[in-house]
C-alpha positions as CSV (number, residue, x, y, z in Angstrom):
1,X,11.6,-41.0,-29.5
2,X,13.5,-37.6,-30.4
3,X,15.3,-35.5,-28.0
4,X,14.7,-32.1,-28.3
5,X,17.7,-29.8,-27.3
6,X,17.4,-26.7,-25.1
7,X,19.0,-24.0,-23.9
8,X,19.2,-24.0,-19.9
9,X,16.6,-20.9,-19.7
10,X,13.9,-22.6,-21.5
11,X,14.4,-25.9,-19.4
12,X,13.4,-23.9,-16.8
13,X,10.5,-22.5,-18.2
14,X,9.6,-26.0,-18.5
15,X,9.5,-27.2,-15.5
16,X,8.0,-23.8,-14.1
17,X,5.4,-24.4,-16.3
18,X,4.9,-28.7,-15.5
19,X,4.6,-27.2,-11.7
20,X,7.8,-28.5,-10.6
21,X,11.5,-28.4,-9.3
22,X,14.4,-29.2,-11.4
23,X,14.6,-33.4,-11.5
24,X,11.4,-33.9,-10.2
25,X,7.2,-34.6,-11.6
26,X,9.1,-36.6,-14.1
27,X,10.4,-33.7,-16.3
28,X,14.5,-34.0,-16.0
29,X,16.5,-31.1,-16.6
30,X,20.0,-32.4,-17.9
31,X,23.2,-31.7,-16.9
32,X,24.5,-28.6,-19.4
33,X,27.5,-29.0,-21.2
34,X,29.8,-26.7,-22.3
35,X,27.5,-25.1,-25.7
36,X,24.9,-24.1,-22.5
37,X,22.5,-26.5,-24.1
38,X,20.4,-29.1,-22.4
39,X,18.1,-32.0,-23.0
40,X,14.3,-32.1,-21.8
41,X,13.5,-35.4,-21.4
42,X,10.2,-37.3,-19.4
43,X,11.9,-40.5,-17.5
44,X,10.8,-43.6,-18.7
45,X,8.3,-45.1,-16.5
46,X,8.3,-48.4,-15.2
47,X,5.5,-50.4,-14.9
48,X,6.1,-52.5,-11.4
49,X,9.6,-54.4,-11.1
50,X,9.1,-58.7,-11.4
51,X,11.9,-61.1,-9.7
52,X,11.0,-63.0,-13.5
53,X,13.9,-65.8,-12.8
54,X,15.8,-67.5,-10.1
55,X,18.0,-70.2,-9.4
56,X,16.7,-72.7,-7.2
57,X,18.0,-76.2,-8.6
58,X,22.0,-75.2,-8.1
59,X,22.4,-74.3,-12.1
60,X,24.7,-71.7,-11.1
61,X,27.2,-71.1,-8.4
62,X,25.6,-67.9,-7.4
63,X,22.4,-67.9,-9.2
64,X,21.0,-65.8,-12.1
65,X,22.4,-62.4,-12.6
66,X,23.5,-61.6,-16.1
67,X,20.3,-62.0,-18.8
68,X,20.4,-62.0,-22.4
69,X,17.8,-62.9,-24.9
70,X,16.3,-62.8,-28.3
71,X,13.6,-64.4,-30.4
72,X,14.4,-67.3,-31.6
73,X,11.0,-68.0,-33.1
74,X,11.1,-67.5,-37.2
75,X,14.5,-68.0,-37.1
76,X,15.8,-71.4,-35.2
77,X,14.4,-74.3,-36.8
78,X,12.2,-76.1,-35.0
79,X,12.9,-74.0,-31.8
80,X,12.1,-75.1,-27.9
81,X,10.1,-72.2,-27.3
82,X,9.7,-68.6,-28.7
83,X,12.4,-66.7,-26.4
84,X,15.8,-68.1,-25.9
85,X,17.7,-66.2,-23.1
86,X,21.1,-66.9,-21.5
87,X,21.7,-66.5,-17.7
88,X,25.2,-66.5,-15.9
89,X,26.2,-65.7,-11.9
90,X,29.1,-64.0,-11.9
91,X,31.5,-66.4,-10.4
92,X,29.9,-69.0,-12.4
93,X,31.6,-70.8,-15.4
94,X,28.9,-72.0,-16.9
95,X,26.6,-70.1,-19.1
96,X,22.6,-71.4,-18.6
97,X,20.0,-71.9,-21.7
98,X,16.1,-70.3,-20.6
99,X,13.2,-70.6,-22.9
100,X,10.1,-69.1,-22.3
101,X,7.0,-68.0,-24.2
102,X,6.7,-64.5,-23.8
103,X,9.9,-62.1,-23.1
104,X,8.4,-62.2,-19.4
105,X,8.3,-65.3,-19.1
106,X,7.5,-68.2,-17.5
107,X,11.0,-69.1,-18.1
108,X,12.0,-73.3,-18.5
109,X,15.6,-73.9,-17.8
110,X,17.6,-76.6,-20.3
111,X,20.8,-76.5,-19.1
112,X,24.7,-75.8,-19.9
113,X,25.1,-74.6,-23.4
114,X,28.9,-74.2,-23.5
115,X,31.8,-77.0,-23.4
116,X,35.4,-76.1,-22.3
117,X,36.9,-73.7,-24.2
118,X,40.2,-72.9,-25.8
119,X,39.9,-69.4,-25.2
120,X,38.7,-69.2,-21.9
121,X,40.1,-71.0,-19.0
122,X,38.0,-69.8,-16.1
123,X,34.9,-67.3,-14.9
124,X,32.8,-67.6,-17.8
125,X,29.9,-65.0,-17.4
126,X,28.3,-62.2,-18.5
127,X,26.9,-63.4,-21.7
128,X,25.2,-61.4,-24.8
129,X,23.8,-63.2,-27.8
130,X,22.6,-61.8,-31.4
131,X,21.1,-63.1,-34.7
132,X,23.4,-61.9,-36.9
133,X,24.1,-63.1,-40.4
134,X,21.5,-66.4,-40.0
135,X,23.3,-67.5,-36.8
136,X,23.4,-67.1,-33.0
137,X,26.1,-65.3,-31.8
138,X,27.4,-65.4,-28.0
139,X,29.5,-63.3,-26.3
140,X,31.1,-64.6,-23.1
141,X,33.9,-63.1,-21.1
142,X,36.2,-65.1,-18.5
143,X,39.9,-65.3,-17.8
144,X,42.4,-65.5,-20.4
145,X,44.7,-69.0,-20.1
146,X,47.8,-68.2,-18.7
147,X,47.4,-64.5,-18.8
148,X,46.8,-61.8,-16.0
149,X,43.7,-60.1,-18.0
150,X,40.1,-61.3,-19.3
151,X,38.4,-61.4,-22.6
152,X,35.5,-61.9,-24.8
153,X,34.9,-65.1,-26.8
154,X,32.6,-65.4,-29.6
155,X,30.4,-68.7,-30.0
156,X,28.4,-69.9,-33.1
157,X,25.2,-72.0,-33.5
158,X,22.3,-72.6,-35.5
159,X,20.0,-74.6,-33.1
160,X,20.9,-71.9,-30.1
161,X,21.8,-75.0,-28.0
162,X,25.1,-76.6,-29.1
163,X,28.2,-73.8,-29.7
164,X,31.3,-73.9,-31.6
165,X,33.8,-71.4,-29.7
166,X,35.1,-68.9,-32.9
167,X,39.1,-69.4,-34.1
168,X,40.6,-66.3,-32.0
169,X,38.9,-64.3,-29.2
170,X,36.7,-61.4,-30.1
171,X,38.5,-59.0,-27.6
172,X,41.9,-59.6,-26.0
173,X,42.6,-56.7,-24.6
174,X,46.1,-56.7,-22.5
175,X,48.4,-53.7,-21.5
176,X,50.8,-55.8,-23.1
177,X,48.9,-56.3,-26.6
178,X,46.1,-53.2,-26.8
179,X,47.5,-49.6,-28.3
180,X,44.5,-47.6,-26.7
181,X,45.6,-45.7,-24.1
182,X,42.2,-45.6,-21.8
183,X,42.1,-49.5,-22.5
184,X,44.7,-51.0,-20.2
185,X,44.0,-53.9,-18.5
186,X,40.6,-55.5,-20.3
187,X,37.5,-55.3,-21.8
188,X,34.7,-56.6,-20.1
189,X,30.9,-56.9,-20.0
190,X,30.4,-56.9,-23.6
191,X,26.6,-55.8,-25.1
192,X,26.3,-56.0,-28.8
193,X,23.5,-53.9,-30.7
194,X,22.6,-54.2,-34.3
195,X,22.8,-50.5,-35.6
196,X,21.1,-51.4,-39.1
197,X,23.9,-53.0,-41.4
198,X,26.5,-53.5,-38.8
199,X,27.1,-54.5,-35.4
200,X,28.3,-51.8,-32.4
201,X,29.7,-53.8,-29.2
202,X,29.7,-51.7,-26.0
203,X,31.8,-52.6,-23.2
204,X,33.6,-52.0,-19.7
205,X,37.2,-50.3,-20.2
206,X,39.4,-51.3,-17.5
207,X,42.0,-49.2,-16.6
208,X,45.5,-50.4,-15.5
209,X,45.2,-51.9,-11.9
210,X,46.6,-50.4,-8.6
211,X,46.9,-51.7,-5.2
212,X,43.5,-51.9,-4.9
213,X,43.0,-54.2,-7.7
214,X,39.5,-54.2,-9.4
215,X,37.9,-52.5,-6.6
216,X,39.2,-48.8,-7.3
217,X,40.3,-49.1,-11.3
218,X,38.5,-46.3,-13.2
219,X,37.1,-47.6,-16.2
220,X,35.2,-46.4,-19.2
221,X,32.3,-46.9,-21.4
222,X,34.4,-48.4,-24.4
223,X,32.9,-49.5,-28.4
224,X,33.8,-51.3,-31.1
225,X,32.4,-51.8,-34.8
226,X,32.0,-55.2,-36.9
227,X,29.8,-56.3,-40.0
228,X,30.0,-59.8,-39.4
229,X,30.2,-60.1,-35.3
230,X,33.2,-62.2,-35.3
231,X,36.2,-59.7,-36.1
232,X,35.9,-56.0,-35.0
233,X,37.7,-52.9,-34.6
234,X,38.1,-51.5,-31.2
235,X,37.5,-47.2,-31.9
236,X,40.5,-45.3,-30.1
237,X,38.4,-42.9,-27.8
238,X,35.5,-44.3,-25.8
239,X,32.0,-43.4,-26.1
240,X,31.9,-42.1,-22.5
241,X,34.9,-41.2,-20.1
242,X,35.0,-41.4,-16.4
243,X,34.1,-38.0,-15.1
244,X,36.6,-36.0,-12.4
245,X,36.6,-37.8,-9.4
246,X,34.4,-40.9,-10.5
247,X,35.0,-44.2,-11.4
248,X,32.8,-44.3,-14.4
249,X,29.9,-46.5,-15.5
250,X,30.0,-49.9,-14.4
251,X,28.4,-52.5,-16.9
252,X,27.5,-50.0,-19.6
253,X,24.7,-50.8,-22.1
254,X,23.3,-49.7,-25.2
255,X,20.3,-49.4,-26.7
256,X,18.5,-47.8,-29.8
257,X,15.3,-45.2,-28.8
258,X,13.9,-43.5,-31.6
259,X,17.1,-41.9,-33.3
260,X,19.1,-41.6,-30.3
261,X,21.0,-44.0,-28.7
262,X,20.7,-44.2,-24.9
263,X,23.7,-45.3,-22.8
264,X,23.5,-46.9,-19.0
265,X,25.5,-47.7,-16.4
266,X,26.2,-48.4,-12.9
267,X,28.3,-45.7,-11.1
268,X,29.7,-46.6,-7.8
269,X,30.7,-43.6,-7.3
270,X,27.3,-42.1,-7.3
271,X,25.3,-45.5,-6.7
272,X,22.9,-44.6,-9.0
273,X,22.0,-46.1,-12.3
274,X,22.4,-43.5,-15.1
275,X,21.4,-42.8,-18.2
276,X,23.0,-40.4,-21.0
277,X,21.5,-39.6,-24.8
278,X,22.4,-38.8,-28.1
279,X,21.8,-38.9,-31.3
280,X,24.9,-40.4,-32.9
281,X,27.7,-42.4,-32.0
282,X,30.6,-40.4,-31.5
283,X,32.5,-39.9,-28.7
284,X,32.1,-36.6,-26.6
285,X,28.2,-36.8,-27.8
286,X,26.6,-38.1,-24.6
287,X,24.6,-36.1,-22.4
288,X,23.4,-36.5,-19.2
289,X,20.1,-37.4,-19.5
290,X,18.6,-38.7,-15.7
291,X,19.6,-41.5,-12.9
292,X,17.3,-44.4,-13.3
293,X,15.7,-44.5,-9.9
294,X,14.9,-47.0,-8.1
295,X,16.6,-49.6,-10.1
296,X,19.3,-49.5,-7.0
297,X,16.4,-50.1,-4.6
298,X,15.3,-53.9,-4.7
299,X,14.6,-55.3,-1.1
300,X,17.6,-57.9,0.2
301,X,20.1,-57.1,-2.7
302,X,23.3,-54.0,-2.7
303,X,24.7,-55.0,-6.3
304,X,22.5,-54.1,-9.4
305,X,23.4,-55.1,-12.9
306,X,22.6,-52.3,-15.1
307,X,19.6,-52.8,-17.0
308,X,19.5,-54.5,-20.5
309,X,16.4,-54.0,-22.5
310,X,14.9,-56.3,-26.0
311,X,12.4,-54.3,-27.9
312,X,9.5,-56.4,-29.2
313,X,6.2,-55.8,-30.4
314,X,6.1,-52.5,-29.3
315,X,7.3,-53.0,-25.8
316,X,10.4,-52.0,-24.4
317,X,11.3,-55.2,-22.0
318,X,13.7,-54.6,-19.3
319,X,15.5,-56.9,-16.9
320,X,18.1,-56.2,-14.6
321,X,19.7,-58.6,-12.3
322,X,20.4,-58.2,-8.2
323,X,22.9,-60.3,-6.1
324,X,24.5,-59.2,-2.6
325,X,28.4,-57.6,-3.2
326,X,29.6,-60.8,-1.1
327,X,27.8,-63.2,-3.5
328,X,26.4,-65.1,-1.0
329,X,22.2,-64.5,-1.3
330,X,21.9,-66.2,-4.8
331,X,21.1,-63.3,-8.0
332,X,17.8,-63.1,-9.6
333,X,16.6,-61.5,-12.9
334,X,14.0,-59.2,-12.6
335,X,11.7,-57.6,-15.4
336,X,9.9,-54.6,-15.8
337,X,8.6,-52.6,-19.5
338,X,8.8,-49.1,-20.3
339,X,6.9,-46.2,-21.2
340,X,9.1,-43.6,-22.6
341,X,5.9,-41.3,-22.7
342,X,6.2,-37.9,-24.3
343,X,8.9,-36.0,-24.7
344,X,8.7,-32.1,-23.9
């Protein structure tokens, strides 16, 4: 996939000529930035949303939500399956072990795959995992011991079953101990994506917390860089600010199209699912590209995770997972593919 780069006037001739009103038939016209340029894109299509996985033997206190995989197949000795995927709720603290033999499933639950940490003393969830260097890495966040903020721990393994926790935490990230200035309280929701020789870790920004706590902090779409997924170096401006009178994405992910990297997230503010481009990493590069409809829209459920995707074979896999904002209606995983069609 490539992004071609217009100005506004011949986005418009574009979607004269497709027949159709700005944001609609498919053909997006992006939001403009300040060099009067814009990006033509067709929205990726998806092909029928799944519920792929849910909780109904009490693995986790409220259900599935948070879904991570990779192949493990070629790589894990002896493995239990071809896909190993790892599942959290959110005020679980337990991370849960799937295998299954297509990336769609059907999924086999195995169990716990973490012991008590020393890193870690409560609300262990979100989860991310990587091959990297010969050995699975995963991410989990969860409350810092005797601390008022959260952080990301790093856990090793061969066999993608039985973890060693890594000798520090991979981000602690207090107002007491962090010198970024949009990073103030913690950084959460960690995705990690291997941009060809090196790792690049995409997270939630937290913002310093007012009266309102967690439910009115403005966050940002923060990064960091590591060659060996253990150790990395947090970059000073994030990839995508909060804009005027927003909150910012929620959950941000990350994921590799072509030559561009695409960027999602959740914004409350909004309550839409959206997706920005570009064709680097640098911060002030992202531009709006299109809100992910629909993905807000699944029957029973107000609380959408934003949408991870696994590239395999061709297909672009992608699962997002649903709960109710009380927590009570147990989350689910659900699965869809993508057809990023042409681009104009």
């Amino acid at each position: 996939m490539s992004v071609d780069i217009y100005t506004k006037a011949k986005v418009d001739e574009l979607l004269a000529a497709a027949g159709a009103g700005a944001g609609s038939g498919g053909l997006i016209e992006a939001m403009s930035g300040g060099d009067g340029l814009a990006a033509a894109v067709r929205l990726p299509t998806p092909s029928g949303w799944d519920v792929m996985l849910a909780d109904t033997g009490g693995a986790s206190a409220d259900g599935f939500k948070y879904f991570t995989i990779f192949k493990a197949a070629g790589r894990i000795s002896v493995p239990l399956d071809t896909y190993y995927a790892y599942t959290a709720g959110h005020n679980t603290n337990e991370i849960t072990l799937v295998t299954a033999p297509t990336p769609a499933g059907p999924w086999t639950v195995r169990g716990s795959v973490l012991t008590p940490t020393a890193y870690l003393s409560s609300h262990k969830s979100s989860p991310w995992v990587v091959w990297w260097n010969g050995e699975v890495l995963l991410y989990v966040h969860g409350n810092i011991p005797n601390g008022s903020s959260q952080g990301t721990s790093v856990f090793r393994s061969s066999d993608g079953q039985t973890f060693v926790e890594h000798t520090s935490l991979a981000f602690n990230t207090t107002a007491a101990t962090n010198p970024i200035s949009f990073l103030a309280h913690a950084a959460t929701y960690l995705r990690v994506v291997d941009a060809g020789g090196y790792l690049v870790a995409i997270f939630q920004a937290n913002a310093a917390y007012s009266g309102g706590g967690a439910s009115d902090v403005p966050v940002a779409a923060g990064w960091a860089t590591s060659t060996d997924g253990l150790n990395w170096n947090i970059a000073r401006a994030p990839l995508l600010a909060n804009r005027p009178g927003e909150r910012g994405l929620f959950d941000p992910s990350l994921m590799r199209v072509g030559p561009n990297w695409v960027l999602t997230g959740y914004n409350p503010t909004r309550s839409k699912v959206e997706a920005w481009v570009s064709d680097r990493l640098k911060p002030g590069s992202f531009r709006f590209m299109c809100d992910w409809v629909g993905l807000e829209a699944v029957p029973g459920y107000d609380w959408i995770v934003t949408p991870t995707t696994f590239w395999d074979n061709g297909t672009h896999h992608l699962y997002a997972g649903s709960v109710d904002s009380t927590y009570v209606t147990k989350g689910k995983v659900h699965h869809t593919t993508l057809d990023w069609g042409s681009l104009r």
